[in-house]
N, C-alpha and C positions, 0 to 999 in steps of 0.2 A: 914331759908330764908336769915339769914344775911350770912351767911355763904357762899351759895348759889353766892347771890349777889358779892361778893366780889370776888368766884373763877372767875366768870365772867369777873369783870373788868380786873383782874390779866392776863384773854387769851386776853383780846383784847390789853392790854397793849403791852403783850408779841408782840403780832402779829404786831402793828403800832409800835412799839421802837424798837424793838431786829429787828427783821426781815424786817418788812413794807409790809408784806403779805397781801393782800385787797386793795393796794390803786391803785388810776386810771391807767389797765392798756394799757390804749390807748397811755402811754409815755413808748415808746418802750426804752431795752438795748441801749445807746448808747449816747442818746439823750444829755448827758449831760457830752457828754465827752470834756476834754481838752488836750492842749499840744499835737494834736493830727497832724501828718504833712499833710500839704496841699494836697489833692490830696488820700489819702491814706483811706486804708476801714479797719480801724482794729476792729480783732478778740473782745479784751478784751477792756472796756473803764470803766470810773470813773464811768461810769450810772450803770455798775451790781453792782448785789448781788450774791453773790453764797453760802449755805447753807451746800452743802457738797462737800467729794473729796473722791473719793476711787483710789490708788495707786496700782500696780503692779509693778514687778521687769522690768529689763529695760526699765526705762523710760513710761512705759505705766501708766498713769494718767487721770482721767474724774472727772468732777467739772457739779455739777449740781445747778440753780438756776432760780432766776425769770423768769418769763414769758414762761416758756418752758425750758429755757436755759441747753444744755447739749452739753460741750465742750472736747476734746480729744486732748492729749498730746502724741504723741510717741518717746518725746525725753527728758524726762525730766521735760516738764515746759520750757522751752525756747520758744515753738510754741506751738501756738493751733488752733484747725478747728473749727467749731459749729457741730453739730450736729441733724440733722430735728427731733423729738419723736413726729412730728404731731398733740403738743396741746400749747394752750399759757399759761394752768396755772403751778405754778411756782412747780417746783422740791426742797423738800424740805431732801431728802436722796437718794443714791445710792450707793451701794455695786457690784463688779465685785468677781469672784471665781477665773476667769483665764482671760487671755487675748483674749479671745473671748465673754463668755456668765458673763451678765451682768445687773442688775434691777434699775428702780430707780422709788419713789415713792412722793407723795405730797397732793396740792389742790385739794376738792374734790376726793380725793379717787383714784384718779390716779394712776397706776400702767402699767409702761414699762418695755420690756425684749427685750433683745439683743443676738443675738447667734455670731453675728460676730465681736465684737467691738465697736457697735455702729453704722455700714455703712447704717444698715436697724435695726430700732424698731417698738416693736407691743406692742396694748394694750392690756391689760391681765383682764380679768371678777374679781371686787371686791362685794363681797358679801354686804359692809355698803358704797356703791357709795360716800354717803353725809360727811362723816368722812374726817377731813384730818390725812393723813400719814404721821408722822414726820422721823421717821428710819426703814430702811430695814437691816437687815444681814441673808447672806446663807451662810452652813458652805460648800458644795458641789453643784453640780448642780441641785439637786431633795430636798433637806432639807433649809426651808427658814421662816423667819418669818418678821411681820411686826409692827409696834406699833404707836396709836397715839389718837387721843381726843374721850373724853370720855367713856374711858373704853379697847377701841379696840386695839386685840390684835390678830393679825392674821396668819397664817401656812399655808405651801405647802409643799408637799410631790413629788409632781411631777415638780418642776422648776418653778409653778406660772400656770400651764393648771388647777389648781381649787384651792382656797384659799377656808378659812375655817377658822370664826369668833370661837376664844378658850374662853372657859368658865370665861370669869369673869366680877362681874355684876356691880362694882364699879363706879360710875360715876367721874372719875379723870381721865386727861390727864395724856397719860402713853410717855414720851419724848424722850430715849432710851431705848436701850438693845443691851445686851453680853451674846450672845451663846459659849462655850464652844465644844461643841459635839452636836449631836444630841438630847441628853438626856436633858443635867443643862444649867442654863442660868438663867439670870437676866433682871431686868424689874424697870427702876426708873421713878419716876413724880412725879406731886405735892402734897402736903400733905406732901412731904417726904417720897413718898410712896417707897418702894424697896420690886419686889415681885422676889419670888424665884421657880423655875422648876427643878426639875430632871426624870419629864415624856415627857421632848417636849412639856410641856403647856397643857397638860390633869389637871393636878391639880395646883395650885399655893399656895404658902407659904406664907405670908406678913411676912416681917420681921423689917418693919419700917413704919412709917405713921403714918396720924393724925396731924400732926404738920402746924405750919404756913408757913415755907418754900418750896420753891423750888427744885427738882433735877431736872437739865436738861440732864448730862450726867453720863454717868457708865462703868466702863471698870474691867476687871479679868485678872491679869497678869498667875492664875493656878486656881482651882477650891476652893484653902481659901485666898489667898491675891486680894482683888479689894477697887478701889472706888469710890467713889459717889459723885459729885458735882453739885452746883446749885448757889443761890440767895446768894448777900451778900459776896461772895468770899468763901460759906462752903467747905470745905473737908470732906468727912466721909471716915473713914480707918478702913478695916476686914481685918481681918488675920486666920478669921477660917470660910469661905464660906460665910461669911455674917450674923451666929449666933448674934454675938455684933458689933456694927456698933461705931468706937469713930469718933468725932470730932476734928480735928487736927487745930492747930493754921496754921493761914492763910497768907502769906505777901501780899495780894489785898482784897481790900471792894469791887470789883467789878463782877459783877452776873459771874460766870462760867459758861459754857453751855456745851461742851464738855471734856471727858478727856479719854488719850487712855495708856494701856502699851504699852510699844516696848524694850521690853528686860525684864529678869528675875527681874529688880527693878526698873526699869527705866520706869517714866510715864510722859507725858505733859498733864494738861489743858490748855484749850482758854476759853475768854469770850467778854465780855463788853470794849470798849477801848481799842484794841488788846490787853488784856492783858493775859500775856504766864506765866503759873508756871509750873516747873520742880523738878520733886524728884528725888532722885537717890540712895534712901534705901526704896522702898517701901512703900512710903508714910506718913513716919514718920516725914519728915521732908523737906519744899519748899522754893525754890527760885524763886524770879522775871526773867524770860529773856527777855532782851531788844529785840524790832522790829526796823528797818530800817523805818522811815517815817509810820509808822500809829496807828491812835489814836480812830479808828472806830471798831466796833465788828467782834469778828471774832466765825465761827460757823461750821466748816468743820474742821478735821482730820484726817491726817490716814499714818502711816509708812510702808514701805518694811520691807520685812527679812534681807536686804542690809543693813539699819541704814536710808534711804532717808526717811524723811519727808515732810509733805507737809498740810499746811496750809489753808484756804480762807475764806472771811468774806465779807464785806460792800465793796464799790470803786472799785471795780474789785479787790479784794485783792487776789492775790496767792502767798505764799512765801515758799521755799524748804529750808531744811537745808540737806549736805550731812555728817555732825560729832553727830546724832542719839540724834539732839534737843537743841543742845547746843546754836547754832546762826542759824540765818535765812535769807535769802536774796529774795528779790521780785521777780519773773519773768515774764514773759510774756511781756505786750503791754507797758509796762513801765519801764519794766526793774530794774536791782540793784538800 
């Protein structure tokens, strides 16, 4: 029961601090923007939050966040449009395949799909309605999965025309996941849990868990080097598929939430306090990168094949780097 109790206080935590998922949302995006010019109706204001960002080559970028919020970038990140997905609760992941067909996921079990960019989205039938969905990734148009509280971990074979809750009976919030292929893939959350696939999630492996900590995120630069971050600033570092999982000395105390590769060694986390670490041996070994003006969470990632980068968190936060993570600069409603 103690136990119990305490996972509990840990999601509501999570939900009012990290994110602010649940709270009144009759104070719409915007509300509490400044520095804003007289006259002017902008896109991005201090009032959002945006929880994720999935990138594409030229310039094609979508930030998904509270209240609905689903934004689209075809330059870059210089500009952005809103986008209607026809619900106000909030978007807590999205993942594009190409520059057309496109998913994003969240509160209440939400699930949208896009075939054209975003011009027009549909809701798509979720088997646990009440669940929220914290991350989506498809590795093509027909192969997809999804993951989030209390166990749920979900698949589509056809683009999202029917999802299908995968075997596992654990009552843990599952946070991310890194598909590989069709076949292997990974699955982090709390307990420290890190579960492992090489059925597509017919069967799962635990390879970690039990513990007091957090993972919020997990990334696979090949099918034996990835890692795992969470609460406290951890690092976990594999180099043999995730058989041994070590603990890497950390330069931040502050909760990680995300962490992605983008190159054969090269990987960034985000978390708590914008704060950015950078390896550039695989994990062995991290550095601090400094942000341009912010000091609020950040909770969205995601690189091109190009090296662009691209950031978002608290404040309307979206920041691009074009030199493959090294610095970063703000863009949108507020500019460098």
């Amino acid at each position: 029961m103690e136990k119990d109790w305490k996972r509990r206080f840990l999601i509501s935590l999570a939900c009012l601090v990290f994110l602010n998922i649940g709270c009144d949302k009759s104070s719409k995006p915007g509300s509490h923007a400044s520095n804003v010019p007289q006259g002017a109706a902008p896109v991005i204001t201090f009032g959002d939050k945006f929880y994720d960002v999935s990138a594409k080559e030229k310039g094609k970028v979508w930030a998904v966040g509270y209240f609905g919020a689903i934004l689209h970038s075809n330059d870059g990140g210089k500009t952005w449009v809103r986008q209607n997905a026809g619900t106000p609760d909030a978007f807590l992941g999205v993942h594009f395949v190409n520059y057309g067909e496109g998913w994003a996921v969240g509160e209440l079990g939400v699930i949208v799909h896009t075939k054209d960019g975003g011009a027009k989205w549909e809701k798509q039938q979720n088997p646990v309605p009440n669940e929220r969905l914290l991350k989506v990734q498809f590795i093509n148009e027909r192969n997809g999965w999804a993951v989030g509280t209390y166990g749920v971990i979900l698949r589509t074979l056809d683009g999202g025309a029917h999802w299908e809750r995968l075997p596992y009976k654990e009552d843990v919030n599952l946070n991310d996941l890194c598909f590989l292929n069709a076949s292997e893939g990974w699955v982090a959350g709390e307990f420290e849990t890190i579960l492992h696939t090489k059925d597509g999630g017919k069967t799962w492996q635990k390879q970690r868990g039990d513990k007091d900590a957090k993972l919020f995120g997990i990334g696979f630069a090949d099918a034996l080097r990835g890692v795992a971050v969470g609460t406290s600033g951890k690092i976990l570092v594999t180099g043999n598929g995730g058989n041994n999982w070590k603990e890497i000395k950390t330069p931040t105390g502050d909760t990680l939430l995300k962490v992605q590769f983008h190159g054969q060694s090269q990987a960034t986390a985000i978390g708590l306090r914008g704060a950015v670490v950078r390896t550039e041996d695989g994990g062995r070994n991290w550095s601090l990168v400094p942000l341009p003006r912010h000091y609020t969470w950040l909770s969205g990632i995601d690189f091109t094949k190009e090296g662009i980068g691209y950031l978002v968190g608290d404040g309307g936060t979206i920041l691009v780097s074009s030199d493959n993570g090294k610095s970063w600069m703000r863009v949108g409603m507020y500019g460098g």
